[in-house]
C-alpha positions in Angstrom: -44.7 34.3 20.3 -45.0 31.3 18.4 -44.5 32.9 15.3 -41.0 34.5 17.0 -40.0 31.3 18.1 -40.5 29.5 14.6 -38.5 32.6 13.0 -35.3 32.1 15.5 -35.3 27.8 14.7 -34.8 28.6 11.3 -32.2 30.9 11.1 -30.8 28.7 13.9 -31.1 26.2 11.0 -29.7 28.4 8.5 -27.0 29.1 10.1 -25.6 25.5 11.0 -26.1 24.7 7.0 -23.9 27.7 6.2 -20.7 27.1 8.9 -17.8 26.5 6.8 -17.2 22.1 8.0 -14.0 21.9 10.6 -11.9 19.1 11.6 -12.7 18.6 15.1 -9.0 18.1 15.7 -8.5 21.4 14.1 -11.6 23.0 16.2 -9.8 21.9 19.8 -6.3 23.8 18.3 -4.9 20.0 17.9 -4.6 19.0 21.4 -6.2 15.4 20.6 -6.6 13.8 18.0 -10.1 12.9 16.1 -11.6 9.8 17.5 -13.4 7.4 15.5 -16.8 8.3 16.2 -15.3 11.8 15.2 -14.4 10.6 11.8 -17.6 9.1 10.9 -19.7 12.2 11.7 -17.3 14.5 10.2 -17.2 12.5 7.1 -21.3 12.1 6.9 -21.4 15.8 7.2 -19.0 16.6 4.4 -20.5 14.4 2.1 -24.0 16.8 2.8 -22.6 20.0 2.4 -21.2 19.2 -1.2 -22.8 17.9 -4.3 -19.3 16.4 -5.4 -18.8 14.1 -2.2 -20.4 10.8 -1.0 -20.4 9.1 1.8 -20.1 5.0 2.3 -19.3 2.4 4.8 -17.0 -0.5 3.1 -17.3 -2.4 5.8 -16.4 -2.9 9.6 -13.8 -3.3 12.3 -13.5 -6.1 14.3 -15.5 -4.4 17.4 -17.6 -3.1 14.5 -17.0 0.3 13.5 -17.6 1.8 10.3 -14.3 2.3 7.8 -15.8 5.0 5.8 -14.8 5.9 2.1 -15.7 9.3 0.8 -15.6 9.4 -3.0 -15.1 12.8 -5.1 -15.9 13.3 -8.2 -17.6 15.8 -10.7 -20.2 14.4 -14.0 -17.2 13.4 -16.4 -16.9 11.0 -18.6 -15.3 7.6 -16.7 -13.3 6.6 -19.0 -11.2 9.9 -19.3 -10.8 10.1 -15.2 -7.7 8.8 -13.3 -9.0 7.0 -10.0 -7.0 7.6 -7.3 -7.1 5.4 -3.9 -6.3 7.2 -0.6 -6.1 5.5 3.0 -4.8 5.9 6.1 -4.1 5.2 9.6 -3.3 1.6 8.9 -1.7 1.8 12.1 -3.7 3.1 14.8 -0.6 4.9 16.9 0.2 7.1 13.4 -2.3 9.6 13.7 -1.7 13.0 11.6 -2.4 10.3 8.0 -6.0 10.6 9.5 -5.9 14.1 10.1 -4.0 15.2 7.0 -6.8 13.3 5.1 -9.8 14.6 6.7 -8.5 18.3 5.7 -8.3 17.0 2.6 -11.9 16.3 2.7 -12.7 19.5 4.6 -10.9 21.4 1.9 -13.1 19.7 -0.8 -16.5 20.2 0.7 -15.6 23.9 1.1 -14.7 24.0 -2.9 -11.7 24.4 -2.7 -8.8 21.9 -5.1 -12.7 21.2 -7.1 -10.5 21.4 -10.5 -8.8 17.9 -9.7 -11.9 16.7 -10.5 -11.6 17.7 -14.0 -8.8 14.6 -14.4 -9.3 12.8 -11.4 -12.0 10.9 -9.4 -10.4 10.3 -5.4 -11.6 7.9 -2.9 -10.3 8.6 0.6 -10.7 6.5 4.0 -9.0 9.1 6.7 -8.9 5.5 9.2 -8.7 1.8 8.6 -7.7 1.1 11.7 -10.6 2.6 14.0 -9.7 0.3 17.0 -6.4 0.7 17.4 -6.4 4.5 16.5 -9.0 5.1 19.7 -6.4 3.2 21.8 -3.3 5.3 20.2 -2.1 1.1 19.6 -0.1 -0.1 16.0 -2.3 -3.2 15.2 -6.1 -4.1 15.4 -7.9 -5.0 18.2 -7.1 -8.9 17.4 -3.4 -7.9 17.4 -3.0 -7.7 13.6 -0.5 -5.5 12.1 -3.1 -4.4 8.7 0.4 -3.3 6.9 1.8 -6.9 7.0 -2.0 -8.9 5.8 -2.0 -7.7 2.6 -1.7 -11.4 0.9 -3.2 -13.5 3.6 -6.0 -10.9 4.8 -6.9 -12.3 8.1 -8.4 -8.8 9.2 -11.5 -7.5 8.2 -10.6 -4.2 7.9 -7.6 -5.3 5.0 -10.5 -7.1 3.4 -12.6 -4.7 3.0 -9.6 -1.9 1.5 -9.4 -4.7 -1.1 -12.6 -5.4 -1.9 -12.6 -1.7 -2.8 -9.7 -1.8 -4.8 -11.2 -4.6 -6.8 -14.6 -2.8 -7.4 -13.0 0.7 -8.3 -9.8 -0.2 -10.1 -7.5 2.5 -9.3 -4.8 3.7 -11.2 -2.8 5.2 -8.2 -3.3 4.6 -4.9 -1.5 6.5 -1.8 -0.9 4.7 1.6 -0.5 7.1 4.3 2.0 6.2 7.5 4.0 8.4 10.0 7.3 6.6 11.2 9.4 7.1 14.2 12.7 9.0 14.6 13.2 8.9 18.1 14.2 5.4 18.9 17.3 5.1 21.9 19.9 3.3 18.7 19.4 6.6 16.9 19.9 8.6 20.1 23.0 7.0 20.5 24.8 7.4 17.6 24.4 10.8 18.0 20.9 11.4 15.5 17.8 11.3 14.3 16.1 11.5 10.8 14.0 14.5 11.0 12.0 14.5 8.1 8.8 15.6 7.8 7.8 13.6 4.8 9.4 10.5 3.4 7.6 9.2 -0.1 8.4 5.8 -1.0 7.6 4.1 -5.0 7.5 1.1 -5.7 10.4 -1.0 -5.8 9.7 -4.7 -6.5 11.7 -5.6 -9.5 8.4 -7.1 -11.1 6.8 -3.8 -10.9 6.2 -2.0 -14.7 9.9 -0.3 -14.7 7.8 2.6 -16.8 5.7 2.8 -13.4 8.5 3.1 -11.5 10.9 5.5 -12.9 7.3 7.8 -13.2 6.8 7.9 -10.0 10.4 8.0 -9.2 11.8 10.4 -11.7 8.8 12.8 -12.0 6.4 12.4 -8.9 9.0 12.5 -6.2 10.9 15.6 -7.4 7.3 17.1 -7.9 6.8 16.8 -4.3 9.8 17.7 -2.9 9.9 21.1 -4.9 6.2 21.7 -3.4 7.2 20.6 0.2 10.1 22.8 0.0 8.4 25.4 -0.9 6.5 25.2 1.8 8.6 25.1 4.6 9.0 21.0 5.2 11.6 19.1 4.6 11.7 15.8 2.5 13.5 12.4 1.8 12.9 9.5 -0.7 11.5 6.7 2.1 14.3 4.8 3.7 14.5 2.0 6.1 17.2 0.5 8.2 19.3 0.6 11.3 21.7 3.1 12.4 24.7 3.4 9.7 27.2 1.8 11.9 25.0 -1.3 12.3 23.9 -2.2 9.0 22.9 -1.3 5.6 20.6 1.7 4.6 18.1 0.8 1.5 14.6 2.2 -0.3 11.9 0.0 1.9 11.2 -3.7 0.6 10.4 -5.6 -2.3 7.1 -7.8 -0.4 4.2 -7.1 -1.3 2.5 -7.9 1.8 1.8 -4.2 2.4 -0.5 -1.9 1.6 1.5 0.1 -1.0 3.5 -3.2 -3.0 0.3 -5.5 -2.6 -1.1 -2.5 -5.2 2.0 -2.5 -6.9 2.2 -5.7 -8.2 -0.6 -4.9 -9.9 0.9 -2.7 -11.8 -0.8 0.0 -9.6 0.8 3.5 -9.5 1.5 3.3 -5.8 2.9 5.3 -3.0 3.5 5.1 1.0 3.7 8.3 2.7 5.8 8.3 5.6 5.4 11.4 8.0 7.2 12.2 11.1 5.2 11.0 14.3 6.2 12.9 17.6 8.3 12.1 20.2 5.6 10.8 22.4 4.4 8.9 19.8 0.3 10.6 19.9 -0.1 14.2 19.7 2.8 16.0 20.2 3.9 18.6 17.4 0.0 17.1 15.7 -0.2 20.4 14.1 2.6 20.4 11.9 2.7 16.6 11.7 -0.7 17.1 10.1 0.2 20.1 7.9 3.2 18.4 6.1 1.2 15.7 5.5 -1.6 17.9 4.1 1.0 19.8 2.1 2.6 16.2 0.7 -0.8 15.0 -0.2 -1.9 18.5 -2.3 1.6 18.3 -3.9 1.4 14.6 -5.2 -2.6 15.5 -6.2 -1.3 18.3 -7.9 1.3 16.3 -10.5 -1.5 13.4 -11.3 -3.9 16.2 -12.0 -1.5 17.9 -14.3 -0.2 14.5 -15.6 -3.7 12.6 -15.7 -3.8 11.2 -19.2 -0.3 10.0 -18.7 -0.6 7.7 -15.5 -3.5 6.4 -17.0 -1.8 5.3 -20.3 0.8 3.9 -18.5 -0.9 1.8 -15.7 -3.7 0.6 -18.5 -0.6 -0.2 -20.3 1.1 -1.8 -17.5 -1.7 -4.0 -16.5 -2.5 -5.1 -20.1 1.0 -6.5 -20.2 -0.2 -8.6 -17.1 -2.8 -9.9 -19.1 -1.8 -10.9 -22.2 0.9 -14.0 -21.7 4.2 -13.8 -22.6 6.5 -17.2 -23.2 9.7 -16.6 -21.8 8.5 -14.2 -19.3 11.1 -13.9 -17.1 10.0 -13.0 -13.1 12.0 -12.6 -10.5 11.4 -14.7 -7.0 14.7 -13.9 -5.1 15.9 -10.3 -4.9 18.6 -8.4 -3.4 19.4 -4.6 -2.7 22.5 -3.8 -3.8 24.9 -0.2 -4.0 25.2 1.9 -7.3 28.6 3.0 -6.1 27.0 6.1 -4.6 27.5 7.1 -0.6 24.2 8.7 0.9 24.4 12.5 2.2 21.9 11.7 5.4 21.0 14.9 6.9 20.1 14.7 10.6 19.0 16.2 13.5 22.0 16.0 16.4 20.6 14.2 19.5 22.9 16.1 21.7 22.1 19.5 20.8 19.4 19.7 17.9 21.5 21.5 15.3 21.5 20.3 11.9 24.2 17.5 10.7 24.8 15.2 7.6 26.2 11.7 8.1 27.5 10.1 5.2 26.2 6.7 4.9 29.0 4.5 2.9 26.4 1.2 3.3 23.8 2.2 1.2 22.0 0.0 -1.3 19.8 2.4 -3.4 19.2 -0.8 -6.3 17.0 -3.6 -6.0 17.3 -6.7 -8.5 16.9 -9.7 -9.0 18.9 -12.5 -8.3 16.9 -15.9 -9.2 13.9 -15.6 -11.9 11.5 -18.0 -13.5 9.9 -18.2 -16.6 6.5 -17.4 -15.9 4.2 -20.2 -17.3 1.0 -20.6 -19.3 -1.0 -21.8 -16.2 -0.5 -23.4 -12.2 -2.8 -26.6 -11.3 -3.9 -25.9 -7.8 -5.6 -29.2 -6.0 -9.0 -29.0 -5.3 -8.0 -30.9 -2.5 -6.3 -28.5 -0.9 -9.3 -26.1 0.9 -6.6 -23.7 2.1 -5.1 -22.8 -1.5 -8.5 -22.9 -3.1 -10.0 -20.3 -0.1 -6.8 -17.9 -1.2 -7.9 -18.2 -5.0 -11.2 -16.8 -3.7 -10.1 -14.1 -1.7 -8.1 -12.5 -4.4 -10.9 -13.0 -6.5 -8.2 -14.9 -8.8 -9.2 -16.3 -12.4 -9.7 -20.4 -12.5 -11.2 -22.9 -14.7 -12.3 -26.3 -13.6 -12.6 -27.6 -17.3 -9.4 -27.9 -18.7 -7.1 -30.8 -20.3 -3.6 -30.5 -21.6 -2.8 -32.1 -24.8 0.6 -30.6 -25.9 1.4 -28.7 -23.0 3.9 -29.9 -20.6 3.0 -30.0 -16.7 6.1 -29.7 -14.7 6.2 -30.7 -10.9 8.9 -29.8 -7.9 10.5 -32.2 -6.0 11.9 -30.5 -2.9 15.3 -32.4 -2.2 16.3 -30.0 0.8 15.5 -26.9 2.6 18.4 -24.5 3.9 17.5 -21.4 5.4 18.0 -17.7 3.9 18.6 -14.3 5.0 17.1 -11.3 2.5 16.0 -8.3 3.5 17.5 -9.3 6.7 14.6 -11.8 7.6 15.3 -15.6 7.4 13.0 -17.7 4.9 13.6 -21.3 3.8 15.2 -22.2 0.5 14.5 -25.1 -0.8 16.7 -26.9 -3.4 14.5 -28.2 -6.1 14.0 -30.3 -9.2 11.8 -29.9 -11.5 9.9 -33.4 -13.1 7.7 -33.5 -16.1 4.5 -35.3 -14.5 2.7 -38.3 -16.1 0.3 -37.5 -18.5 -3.0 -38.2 -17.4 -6.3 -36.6 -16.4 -5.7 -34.1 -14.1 -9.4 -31.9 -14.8 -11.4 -32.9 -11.5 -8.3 -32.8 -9.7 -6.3 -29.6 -10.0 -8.2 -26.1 -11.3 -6.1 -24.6 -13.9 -5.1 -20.8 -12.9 -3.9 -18.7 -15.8 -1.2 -16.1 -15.1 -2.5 -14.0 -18.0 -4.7 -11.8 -15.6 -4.0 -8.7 -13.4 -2.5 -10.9 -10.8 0.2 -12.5 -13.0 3.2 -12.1 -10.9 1.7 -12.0 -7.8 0.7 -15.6 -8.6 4.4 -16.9 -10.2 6.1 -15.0 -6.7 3.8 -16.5 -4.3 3.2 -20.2 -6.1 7.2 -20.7 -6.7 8.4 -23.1 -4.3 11.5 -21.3 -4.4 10.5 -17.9 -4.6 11.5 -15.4 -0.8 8.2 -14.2 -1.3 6.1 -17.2 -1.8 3.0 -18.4 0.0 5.0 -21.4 1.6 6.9 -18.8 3.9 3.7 -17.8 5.4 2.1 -18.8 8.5 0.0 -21.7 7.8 1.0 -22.4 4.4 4.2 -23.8 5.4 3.0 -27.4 4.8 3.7 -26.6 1.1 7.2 -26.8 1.4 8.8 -30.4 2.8 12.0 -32.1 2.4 11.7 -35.1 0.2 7.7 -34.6 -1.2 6.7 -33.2 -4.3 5.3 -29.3 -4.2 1.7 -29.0 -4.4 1.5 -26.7 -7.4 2.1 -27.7 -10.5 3.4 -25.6 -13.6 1.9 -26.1 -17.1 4.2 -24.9 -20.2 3.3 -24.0 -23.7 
């Protein structure tokens, strides 16, 4: 009897080691989706039933659960792989990004796509936003939106995607979102967008214009030849109102978000932007997820077949960033502006859900810019100053404290007045300034001096610019930087 018993465990045991892994979303035919708990179990499991997947925790959420990172990769050489960076579910209420990437896994631990490992090595976090996905909400359980705290970082959960980022380096990295048609403007005028994926490039003007037009020119077309092929329908991302009420453009130029804060690193990077449902949670989930999936294999697909490219031209890109250039010109007011082309929007009628195409006559495809700097040699932040010194820490940016500056000149901002700016439709404060050449004197002990020749070269000249739309003085606690009639904090030092 014993003996009989023993026997039916282990084929019991057997048996659960040889069933194929499932979403669990997938195993209850979609009708909710995966809960966090879900995610983490699924993802432990998938790491154990393949030999070319690991499991890790990069840290927690604010009530404390686990964001978990799977890695995939085969035994190549590193320095021939391209590292690609996958996450989603920054916002908890967009949640077929979560469920398109745990497929992803699934498919992986099953063998399937294994030859992208050949080129590639892919990290993937299916949820950085476990509390708010659970409650179906857009920010984190302190009310952060994650997709707007890319510079400052007061979440955990955006902290720990870029403490990631730092340790793994990757070339590309892919920020998965779902956005939402059915809002009562769009209803109005007669339409909705109705597309199941929307893939958006960079497009701050600072970006590597190589990495751009790659991913514009040849990534995008890849994925919209795959997608049609398969059935789903899509669009190059765009934002803005309804076309009688203002213009229509390609997303932003701040890199406060989870795709340009990669970008101006001279990352390859992407934001996916899939079609939620109408009730905002689960309806059409299914195909939601399925397009997404589909998007995901497509763009996987090109870097595969294009490895050693993007890795030539981001290692390029980001040597660029490293090595100073006088004269450097960066820009720290942009604009989006027409190419004299009108915009063919198809749409789906509100009124009786046929197919329609609008023709949208305000559309500005270009961004440029419209004030630039010379990038300098170095900044002097104050030591003083325990707010500016914590930000050089949490970016993990490049200081000295032993410096002196013989035969350089250090240049200081006096802010004379501050008027008030509209770009990208949101007001900032623009600050008429003069620049002063500062009295020479000992300024080690003082200041730190912070190269721009590093990786984070024009993230530093668009955030430490006293002028610049971007900078750190139009951000919530920072805005002490900026005052009429008192000299900017930051100094510049030129050759």
């Amino acid at each position: 009897m014993k003996k009989t018993a023993l026997i039916l465990l282990l084929l019991i045991l057997m048996l659960s080691c040889s069933r194929p892994i499932e979403s669990p979303t997938v195993l209850r035919d979609f009708k909710t989706p995966a809960i966090s708990e879900e995610v983490v179990d699924f993802s432990i499991t998938a790491a154990e039933k393949s030999r070319h997947l690991s499991f890790e925790s990069i840290g927690t959420s604010v009530e404390g659960k686990d964001l978990v990172t799977i890695s995939a990769s085969k035994d190549v050489p590193p320095d021939s792989i391209l590292r690609v960076l996958i996450f989603a579910q920054q916002h908890g209420n967009e949640q077929s990004g979560k469920e398109a990437s745990m497929l992803l896994i699934r498919d992986l631990a099953q063998g399937k796509n294994l030859h992208w490992l050949d080129r590639m090595q892919l990290w993937i976090i299916p949820q950085l936003n476990p509390d708010g996905a659970d409650r179906n909400e857009r920010r984190n359980s302190e009310g952060v939106d994650l997709n707007r705290d890319h510079i400052l970082q007061h979440a955990p959960e955006t902290r720990a995607l870029h403490e990631l980022f730092r340790r793994i380096q990757p070339h590309v990295t892919i920020d998965i979102h779902e956005y939402q048609p059915y809002r009562e403007s769009w209803r109005e005028f007669g339409g909705y967008k109705n597309f199941d994926v929307q893939v958006g490039v960079p497009t701050n003007p600072n970006v590597s214009e190589n990495l751009r037009e790659f991913a514009l020119r040849q990534a995008l077309p890849a994925i919209e030849t795959h997608l049609n092929e398969k059935g789903f329908s899509f669009h190059n991302y765009l934002v803005g109102p309804v076309p009688t009420e203002g213009r229509t453009r390609h997303s932003t130029v701040d890199f406060d978000d989870g795709r340009q804060s990669f970008a101006i690193l001279n990352t390859l990077s992407f934001i996916y932007e899939g079609i939620n449902g109408p009730d905002g949670y689960v309806e059409n989930l299914q195909e939601r997820t399925y397009s997404q999936v589909e998007a995901l294999t497509a763009l996987l697909d090109f870097l595969h077949h294009n490895a050693p490219e993007a890795v030539d031209k981001v290692d390029k890109a980001r040597k660029k960033l490293i090595q100073y250039e006088p004269g450097k010109e960066v820009a720290i007011r942009m604009e989006h502006f027409p190419d004299g082309r009108e915009l063919l929007l198809p749409l789906t009628s509100s009124h009786t859900g046929n197919d329609t195409i609008v023709t949208v006559k305000n559309y500005h495809p270009r961004a440029e810019p419209v004030v630039s700097v010379t990038q300098p040699r170095a900044y002097l932040v104050p030591v003083a100053d325990s707010l500016l010194m914590d930000f050089l820490h949490l970016h993990h940016i490049n200081y000295q404290k032993d410096f002196d500056t013989p035969g350089k000149k250090v240049h200081r901002y006096f802010v004379e007045n501050i008027e008030t700016s509209v770009d990208e439709e949101l007001e900032n404060r623009l600050p008429s300034v003069t620049r002063k050449e500062k009295t020479p004197g000992m300024l080690a002990g003082d200041y730190v001096w912070v190269p721009t020749s590093q990786i984070h070269a024009y993230f530093l000249v668009s955030l430490f610019e006293p002028k610049s739309m971007l900078g750190l003085a139009q951000r919530k606690g920072y805005e002490y930087l900026l005052e009429e009639g008192n000299y900017f904090p930051i100094l510049r030092v030129e050759n």
